[in-house]
C-alpha positions as CSV (number, residue, x, y, z in Angstrom):
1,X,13.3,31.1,0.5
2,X,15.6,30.8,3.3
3,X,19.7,31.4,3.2
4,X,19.9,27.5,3.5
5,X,18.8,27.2,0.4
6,X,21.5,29.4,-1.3
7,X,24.3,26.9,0.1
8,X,22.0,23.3,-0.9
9,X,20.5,22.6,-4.2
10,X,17.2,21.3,-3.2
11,X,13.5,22.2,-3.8
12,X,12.9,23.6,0.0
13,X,10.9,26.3,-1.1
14,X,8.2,23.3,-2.7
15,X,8.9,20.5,-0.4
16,X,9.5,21.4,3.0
17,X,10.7,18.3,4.3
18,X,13.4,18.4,2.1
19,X,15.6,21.1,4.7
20,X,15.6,18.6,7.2
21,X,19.1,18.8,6.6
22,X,19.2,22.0,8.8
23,X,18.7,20.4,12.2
24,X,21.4,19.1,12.9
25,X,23.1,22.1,11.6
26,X,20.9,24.4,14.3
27,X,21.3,22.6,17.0
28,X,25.3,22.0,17.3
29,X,24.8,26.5,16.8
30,X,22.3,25.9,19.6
31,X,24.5,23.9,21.5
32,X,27.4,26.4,20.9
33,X,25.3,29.5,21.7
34,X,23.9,27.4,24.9
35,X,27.2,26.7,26.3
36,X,28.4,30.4,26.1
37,X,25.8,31.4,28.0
38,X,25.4,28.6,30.5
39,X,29.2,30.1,31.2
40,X,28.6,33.6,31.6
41,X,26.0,33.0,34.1
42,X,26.0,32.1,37.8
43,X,24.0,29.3,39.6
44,X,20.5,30.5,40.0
45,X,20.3,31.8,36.8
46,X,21.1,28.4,35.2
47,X,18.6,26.9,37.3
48,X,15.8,29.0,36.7
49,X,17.0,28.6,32.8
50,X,16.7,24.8,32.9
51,X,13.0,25.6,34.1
52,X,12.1,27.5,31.7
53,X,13.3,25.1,28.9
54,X,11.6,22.5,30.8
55,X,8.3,23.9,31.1
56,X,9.1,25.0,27.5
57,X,9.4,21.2,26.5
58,X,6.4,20.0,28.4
59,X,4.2,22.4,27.0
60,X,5.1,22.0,23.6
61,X,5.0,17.9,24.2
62,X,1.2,18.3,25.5
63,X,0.5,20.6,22.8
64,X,1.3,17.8,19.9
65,X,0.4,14.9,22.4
66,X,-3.5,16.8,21.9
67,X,-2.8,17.1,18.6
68,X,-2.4,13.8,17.8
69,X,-4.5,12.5,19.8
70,X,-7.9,14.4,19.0
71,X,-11.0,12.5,18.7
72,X,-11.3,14.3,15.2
73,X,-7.9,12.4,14.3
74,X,-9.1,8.9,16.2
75,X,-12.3,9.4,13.9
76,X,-10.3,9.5,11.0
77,X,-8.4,7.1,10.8
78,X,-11.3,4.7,12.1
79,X,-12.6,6.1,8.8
80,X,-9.9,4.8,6.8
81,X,-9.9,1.9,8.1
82,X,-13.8,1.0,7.4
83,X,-12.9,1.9,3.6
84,X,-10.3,-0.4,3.6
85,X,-13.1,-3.2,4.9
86,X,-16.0,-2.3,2.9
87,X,-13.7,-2.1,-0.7
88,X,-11.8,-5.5,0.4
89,X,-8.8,-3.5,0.4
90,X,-8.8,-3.2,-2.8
91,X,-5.5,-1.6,-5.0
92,X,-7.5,-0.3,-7.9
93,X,-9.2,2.8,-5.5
94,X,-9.5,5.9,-7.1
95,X,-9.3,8.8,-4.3
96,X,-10.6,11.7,-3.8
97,X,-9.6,13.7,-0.8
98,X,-7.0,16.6,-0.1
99,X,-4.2,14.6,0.6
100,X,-4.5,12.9,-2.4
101,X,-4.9,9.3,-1.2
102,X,-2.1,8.9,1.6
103,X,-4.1,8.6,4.3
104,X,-6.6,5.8,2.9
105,X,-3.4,4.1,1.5
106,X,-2.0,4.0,4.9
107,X,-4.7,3.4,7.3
108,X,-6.9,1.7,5.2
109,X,-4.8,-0.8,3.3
110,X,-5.9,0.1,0.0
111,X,-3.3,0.9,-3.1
112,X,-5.2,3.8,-5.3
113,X,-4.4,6.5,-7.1
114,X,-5.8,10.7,-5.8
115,X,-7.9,12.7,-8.2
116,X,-6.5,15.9,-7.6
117,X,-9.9,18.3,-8.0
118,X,-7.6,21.4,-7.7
119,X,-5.4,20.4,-10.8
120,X,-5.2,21.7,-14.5
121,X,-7.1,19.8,-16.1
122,X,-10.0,19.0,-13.8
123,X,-10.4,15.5,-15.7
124,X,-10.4,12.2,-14.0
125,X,-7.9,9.5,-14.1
126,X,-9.1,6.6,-16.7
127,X,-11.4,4.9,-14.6
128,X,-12.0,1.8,-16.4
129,X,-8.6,1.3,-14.2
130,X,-10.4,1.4,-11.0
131,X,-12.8,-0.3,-8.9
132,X,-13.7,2.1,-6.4
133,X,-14.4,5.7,-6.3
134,X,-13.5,6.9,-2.8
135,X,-14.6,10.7,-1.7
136,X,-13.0,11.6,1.8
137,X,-14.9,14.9,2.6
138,X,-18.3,14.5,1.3
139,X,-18.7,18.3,0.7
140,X,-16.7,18.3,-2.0
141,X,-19.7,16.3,-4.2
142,X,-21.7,19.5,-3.3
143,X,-18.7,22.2,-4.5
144,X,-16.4,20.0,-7.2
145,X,-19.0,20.3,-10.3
146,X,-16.9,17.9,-12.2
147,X,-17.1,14.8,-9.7
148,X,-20.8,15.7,-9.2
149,X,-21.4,14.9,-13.1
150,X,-18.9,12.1,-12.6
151,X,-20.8,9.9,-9.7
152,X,-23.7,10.7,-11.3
153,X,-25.8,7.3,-11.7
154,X,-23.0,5.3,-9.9
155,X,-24.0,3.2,-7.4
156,X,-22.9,4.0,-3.8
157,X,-21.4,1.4,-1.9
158,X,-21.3,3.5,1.4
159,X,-21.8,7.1,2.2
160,X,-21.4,8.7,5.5
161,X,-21.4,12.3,6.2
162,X,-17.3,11.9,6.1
163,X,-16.8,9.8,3.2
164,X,-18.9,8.2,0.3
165,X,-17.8,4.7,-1.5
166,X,-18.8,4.6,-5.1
167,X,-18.7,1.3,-7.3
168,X,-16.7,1.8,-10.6
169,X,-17.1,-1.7,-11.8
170,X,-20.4,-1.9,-13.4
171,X,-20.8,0.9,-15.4
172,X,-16.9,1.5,-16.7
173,X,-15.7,-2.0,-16.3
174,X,-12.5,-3.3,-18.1
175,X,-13.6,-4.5,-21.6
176,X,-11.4,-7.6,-22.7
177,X,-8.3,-6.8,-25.4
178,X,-9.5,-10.2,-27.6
179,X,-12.7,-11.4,-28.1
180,X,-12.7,-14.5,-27.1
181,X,-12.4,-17.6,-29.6
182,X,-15.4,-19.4,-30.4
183,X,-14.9,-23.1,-29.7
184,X,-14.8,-25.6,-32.4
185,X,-16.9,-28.4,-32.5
């Protein structure tokens, strides 16, 4: 846990995000700190600072630029998005991947809800609620022995060696509340 978190009553040390707070409290130190020493020292030296913090900057923009634009990442999200097509975009998915859904909700236009494998208790969400089954990371029906009993007889829209698409609909389809009334003659 970091000192900013004795002065702000947020859950930094479980959500990260949640010190974003801090940067604008760094950099007017930064600035401060920069200033002082941008004083104290003569010409050249300023110069052949600014360098350094600009080849600094450029490496670290290249650095994220790759990043972001891998062909692992490009792949990914052109995953996503033939998900979204072959369910119809559907908003009853059920998802299985490791970020727990956010990815195929984004890219793929889908509304579902993630099966977290890793959670206490390992059961499934009720999925006469869902149409799809949607497994990003097909190794995980090799090592998750629960979702291997689970698809088990389903059938499989799509499979890939990225992501498998199973259909939900036939075998735990949404049973009717009330019977429906015979007609009278």
């Amino acid at each position: 846990m970091s000192p900013f978190a004795l002065t702000f009553s947020t859950y930094i040390h479980t959500n990260p995000y949640y010190s974003l707070q801090l940067i604008p409290i760094l950099s007017l130190a930064i600035g401060v700190l920069a200033g002082s020493v941008l004083q104290r020292v003569q010409t050249a030296a300023r110069v052949a600072l600014f360098g350094l913090v600009a080849i600094v900057v450029a490496i670290a923009a290249l650095k994220s630029h790759s990043v972001l634009t891998e062909t692992h990442t490009r792949q990914t999200i052109a995953d996503y998005r033939r998900i979204g097509q072959i369910t119809g975009h559907t908003t009853r998915a059920m998802i299985v991947d490791r970020e727990l859904g956010t990815p195929a909700i984004y890219w793929g236009w889908i509304v579902g809800h993630g099966w977290d494998l890793g959670a206490y208790p390992r059961t499934p969400p009720d999925p006469a609620k869902f149409d799809f089954l949607v497994v990003e990371g097909v190794d995980q029906l090799a090592t998750a022995q629960g979702l291997r009993h689970f698809v088990r007889g389903l059938p499989v829209v799509a499979r890939t060696s990225r992501y498998a698409i199973f259909d939900l609909r036939g075998r735990y389809a949404r049973k009717p509340l009330l019977a429906p009334r015979p007609k009278r003659p």
